[in-house]
N, C-alpha and C positions, 0 to 999 in steps of 0.2 A: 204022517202021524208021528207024534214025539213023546216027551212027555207028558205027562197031566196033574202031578203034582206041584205044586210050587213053595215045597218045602226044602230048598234046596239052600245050604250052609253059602255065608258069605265067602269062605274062604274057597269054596272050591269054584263059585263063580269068577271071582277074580281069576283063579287061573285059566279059563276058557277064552281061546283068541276068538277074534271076529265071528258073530253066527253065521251060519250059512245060508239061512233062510230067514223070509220074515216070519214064521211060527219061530224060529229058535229064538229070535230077537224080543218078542212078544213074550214068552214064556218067561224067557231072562226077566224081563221088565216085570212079569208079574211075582215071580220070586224076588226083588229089588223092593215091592211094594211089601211083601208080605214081613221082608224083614223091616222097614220101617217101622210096623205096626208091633211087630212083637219085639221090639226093641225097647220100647218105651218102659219109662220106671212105671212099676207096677202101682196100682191104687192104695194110697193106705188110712188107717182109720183116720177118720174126720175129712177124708175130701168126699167134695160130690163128683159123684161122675156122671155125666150127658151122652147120649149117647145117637149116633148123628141120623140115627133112625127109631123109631119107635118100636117097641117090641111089646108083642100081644101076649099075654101069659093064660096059661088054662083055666085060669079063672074068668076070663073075660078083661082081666082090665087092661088096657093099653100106658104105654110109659115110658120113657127117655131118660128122664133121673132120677138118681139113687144116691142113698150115702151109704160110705166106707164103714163100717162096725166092726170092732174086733169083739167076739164072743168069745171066750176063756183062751184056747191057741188058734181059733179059726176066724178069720176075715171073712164076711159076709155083707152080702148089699142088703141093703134093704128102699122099698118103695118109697120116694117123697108122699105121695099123696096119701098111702095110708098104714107104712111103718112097717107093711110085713115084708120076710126074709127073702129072699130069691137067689137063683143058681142061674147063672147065664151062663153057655156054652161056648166055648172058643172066647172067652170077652177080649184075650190078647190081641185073636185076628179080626176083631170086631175094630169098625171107627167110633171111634169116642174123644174127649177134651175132658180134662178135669178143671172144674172151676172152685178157685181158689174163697174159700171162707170168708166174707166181712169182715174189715177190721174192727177192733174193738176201738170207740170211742172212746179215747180219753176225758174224762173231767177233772176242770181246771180248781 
């Protein structure tokens, strides 16, 4: 038995030689993922965010994406399909993709 958290800092992984087991290896691997994840630039107003599973909210609705809103100091998602606000927990350790805005068509 080992650890179970896999919030472990890049810097201290680096320093750990070879594991000794396949659980230490595995764990390693999965703190290696976790930092990928929470490494990413943070969401900001005007992108969308997708998110690579659907998440059901207490209301009933189910949903993948959202756009970025800044509300006075506060960033806030809110639903594509019907515009209201939402808190999503952990979204750093959560998988997601931001997909980049439409360009705006020029006319000639």
């Amino acid at each position: 038995m080992g650890p179970y958290n896999y919030d472990c800092p890049a810097s201290i992984l680096d320093l750990l030689g070879p594991p000794g087991n396949e659980y230490a290896a595995q764990w390693r691997e999965h703190c290696r993922q976790r930092l990928a994840l929470t490494t990413r630039r943070k969401p900001a107003p005007g992108d969308m965010l997708v998110l690579a599973e659907p998440l059901t909210f207490t209301d009933g609705q189910c949903e993948r994406s959202f756009r970025v809103v800044q509300s006075g100091r506060k960033t806030i998602l809110r639903r594509v399909s019907d515009g209201v606000g939402v808190k999503i927990s952990k979204l750093m350790s959560r998988a997601w993709t931001i997909v980049p805005p439409p360009a705006a068509q020029s006319t000639p």
